[in-house]
C-alpha positions in Angstrom: 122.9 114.7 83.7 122.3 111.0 83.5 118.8 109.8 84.4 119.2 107.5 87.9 116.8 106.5 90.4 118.8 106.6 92.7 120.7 110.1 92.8 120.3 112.0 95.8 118.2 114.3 93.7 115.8 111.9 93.2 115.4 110.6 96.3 115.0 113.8 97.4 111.5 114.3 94.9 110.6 110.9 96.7 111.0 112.4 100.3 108.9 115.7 99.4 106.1 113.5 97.6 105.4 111.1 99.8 105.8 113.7 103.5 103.0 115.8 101.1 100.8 112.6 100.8 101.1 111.9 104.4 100.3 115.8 105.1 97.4 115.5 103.5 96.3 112.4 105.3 96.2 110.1 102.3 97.1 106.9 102.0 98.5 105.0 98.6 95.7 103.6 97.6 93.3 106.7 98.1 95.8 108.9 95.9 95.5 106.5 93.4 91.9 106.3 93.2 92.3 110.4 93.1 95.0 109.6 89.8 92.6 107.2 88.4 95.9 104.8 88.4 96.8 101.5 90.4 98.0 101.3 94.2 101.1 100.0 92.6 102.0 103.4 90.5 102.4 105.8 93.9 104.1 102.9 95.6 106.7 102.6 92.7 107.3 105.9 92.5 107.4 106.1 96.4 109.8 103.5 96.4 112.2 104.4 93.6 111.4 101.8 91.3 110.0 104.3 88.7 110.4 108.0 88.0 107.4 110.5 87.4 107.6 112.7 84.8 106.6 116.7 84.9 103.0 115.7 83.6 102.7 112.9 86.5 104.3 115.4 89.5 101.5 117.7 88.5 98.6 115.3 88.4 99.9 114.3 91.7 100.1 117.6 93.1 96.8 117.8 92.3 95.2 115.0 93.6 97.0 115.4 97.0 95.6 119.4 97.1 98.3 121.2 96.3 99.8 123.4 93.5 102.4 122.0 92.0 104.4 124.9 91.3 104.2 125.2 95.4 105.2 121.8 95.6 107.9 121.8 93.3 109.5 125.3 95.2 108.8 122.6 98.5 111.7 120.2 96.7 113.9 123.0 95.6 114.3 124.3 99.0 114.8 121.1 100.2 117.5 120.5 97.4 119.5 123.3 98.6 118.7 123.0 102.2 120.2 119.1 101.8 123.5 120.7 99.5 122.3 119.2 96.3 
């Protein structure tokens, strides 16, 4: 599968990350205080201009409050709820 960021996977992982940030109340800028990382890291990857890898999805998983294994479950329900 050829890396895009824009498939409608990846937009997908977009959706999921940034409705968890918002569910747990936080804006850009305080999750990247949590990630020790710039305001401009959670709004590329919020925006599609950069892709996270595994190590990254779990950090951020983390920071919002959540386990990432429950978060990732979160985007493969929503894969298959959406047909992809």
């Amino acid at each position: 599968m050829p890396s895009s960021l824009r498939s409608p996977q990846q937009d997908k992982l977009r959706e999921v990350l940034i409705d968890a940030r918002k569910n747990a109340k936080l804006t850009q800028a305080e999750l990247a205080v949590r990630l020790s990382r710039p305001q401009s890291f959670v709004a590329k990857y919020e925006l599609g201009e950069r892709r996270i890898d595994v190590v990254e999805f779990v950090a951020v998983a983390r920071a919002i409050g959540l386990e990432a294994t429950g978060l990732l479950t979160t985007y493969l329900a929503a894969c298959e709820a959406g047909g992809l």
